[in-house]
C-alpha positions in Angstrom: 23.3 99.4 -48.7 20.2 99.5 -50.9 17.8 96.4 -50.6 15.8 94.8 -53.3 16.6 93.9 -56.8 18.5 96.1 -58.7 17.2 97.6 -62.2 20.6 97.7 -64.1 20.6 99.9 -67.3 21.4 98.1 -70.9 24.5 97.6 -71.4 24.3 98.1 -74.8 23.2 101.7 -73.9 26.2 102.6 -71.4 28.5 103.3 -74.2 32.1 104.0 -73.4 30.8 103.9 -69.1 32.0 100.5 -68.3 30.5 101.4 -64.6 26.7 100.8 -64.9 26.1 100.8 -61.3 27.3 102.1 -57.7 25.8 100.3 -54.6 23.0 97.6 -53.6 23.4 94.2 -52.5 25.9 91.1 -53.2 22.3 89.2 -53.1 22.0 85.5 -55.4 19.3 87.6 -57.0 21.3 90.8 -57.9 24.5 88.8 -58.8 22.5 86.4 -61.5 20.3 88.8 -62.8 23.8 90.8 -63.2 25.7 87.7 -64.5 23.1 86.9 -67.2 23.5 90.6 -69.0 27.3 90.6 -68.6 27.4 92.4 -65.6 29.7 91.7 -62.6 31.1 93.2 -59.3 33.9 94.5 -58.5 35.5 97.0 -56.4 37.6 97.3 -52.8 37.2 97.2 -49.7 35.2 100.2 -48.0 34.1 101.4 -51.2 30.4 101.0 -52.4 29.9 97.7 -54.8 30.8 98.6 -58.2 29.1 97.0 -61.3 31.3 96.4 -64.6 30.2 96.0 -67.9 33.5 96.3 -69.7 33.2 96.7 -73.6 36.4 94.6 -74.4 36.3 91.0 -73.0 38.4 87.8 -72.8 36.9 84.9 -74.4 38.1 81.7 -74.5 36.7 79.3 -76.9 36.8 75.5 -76.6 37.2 74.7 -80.4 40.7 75.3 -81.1 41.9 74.5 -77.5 45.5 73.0 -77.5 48.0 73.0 -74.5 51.4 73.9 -74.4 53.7 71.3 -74.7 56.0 73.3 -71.5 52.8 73.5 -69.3 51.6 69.7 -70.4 54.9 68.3 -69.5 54.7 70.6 -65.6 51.9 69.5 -64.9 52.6 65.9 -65.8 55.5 65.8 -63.9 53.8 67.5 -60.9 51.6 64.6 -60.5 48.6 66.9 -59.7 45.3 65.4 -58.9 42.1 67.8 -59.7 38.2 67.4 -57.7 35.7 70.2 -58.7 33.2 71.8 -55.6 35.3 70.2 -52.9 36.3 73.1 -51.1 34.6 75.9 -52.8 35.8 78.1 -49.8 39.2 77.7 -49.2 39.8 78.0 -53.0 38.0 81.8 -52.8 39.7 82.3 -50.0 42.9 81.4 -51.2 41.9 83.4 -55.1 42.0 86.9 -52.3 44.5 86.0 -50.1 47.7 84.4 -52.4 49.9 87.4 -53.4 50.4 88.5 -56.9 52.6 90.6 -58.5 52.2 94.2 -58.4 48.7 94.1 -56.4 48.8 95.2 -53.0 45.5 94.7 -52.1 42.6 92.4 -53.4 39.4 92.8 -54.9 37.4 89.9 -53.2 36.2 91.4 -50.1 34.7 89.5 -47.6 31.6 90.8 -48.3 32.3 89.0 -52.0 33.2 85.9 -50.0 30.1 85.6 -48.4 28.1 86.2 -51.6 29.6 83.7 -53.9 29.8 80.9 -50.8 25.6 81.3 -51.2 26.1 81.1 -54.7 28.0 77.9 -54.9 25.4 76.4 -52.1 22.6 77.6 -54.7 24.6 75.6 -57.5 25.7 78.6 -59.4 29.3 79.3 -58.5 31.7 75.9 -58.4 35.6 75.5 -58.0 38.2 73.3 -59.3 40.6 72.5 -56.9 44.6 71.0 -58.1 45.8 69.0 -55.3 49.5 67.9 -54.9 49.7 65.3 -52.3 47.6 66.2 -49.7 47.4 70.1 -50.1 45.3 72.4 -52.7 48.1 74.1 -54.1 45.9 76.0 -56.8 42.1 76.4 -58.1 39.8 78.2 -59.6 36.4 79.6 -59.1 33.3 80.9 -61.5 30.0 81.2 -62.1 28.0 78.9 -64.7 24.3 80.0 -65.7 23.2 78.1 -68.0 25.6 78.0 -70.7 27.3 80.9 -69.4 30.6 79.6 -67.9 33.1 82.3 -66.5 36.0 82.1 -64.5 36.2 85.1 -61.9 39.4 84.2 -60.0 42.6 81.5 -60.0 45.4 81.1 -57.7 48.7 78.9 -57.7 50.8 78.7 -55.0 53.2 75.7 -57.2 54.0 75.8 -60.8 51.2 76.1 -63.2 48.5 74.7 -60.6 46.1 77.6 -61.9 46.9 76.4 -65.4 45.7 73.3 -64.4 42.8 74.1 -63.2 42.3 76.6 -66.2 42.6 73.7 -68.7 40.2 71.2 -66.4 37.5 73.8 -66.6 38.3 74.4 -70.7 38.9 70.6 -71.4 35.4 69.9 -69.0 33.2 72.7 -70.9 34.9 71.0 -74.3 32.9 67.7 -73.2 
């Protein structure tokens, strides 16, 4: 792997290339410095780190935030209790191990583990964790910079946990 800070190009400048960059390191550096243009990992295992910029993003905004009644009620009736930075790792941990649907392999190496766990110690990446009883049964984790909140993976392992932590992070960034 390369060493040192990585120059990525402007964005802005990559047109339709939503790649803007092949290899260097997962380093707290080279992660904000990517987060703060709009710039993320991602790739698989045994490939070189791949940085995104895609053109089309999902935003959600906190204005108009409203929950469905269905997922509400779940949720309700679940009983779940939430706790944010907890147990940052086993909720990563969990986000690249819990199967979904149609993906056979994930995209949070270990090498990804590692990186964010010194992120959250540095107080840039936090999790939500949604307890039932005595088990996390789903959670979230993401990076905030600033204002910059963004949620990079969730996992449920009971109904609408991930939902739950989903509207925790929306209903905390609302406040």
């Amino acid at each position: 792997m390369m060493s040192g800070l990585i120059k990525f190009p402007d964005p802005y400048l990559a047109g339709d290339c939503e790649i803007l960059h092949i290899g260097g390191e997962l380093s707290p550096d080279n992660l904000i410095n990517a987060y703060k243009k709009g710039i993320f990992p991602w790739y698989s295992e045994y490939d070189p780190v791949l940085w995104w910029c895609p053109l089309i993003r999902h935003i959600l905004l906190t204005d108009n935030f409203r929950i469905p009644k269905s997922i509400r009620k779940n949720i309700r009736e679940r009983d779940y209790s939430i706790t944010f930075n907890k147990h940052f790792d086993t909720v990563i941990k969990k986000c690249a191990e819990v199967k979904r649907p149609g993906q056979h392999e994930t995209w949070i190496t270990n090498d990804m583990i590692d990186a964010y766990i010194k992120l959250h110690k540095l107080g840039y990446a936090y999790s939500i964790e949604v307890w039932q009883n005595k088990d996390i049964t789903g959670g979230l984790y993401g990076l905030q910079i600033g204002n910059y909140v963004c949620g990079e993976s969730m996992f449920h392992e009971t109904d609408n946990a991930s939902d739950a932590a989903l509207i925790k992070l929306l209903q905390t960034a609302q406040e």
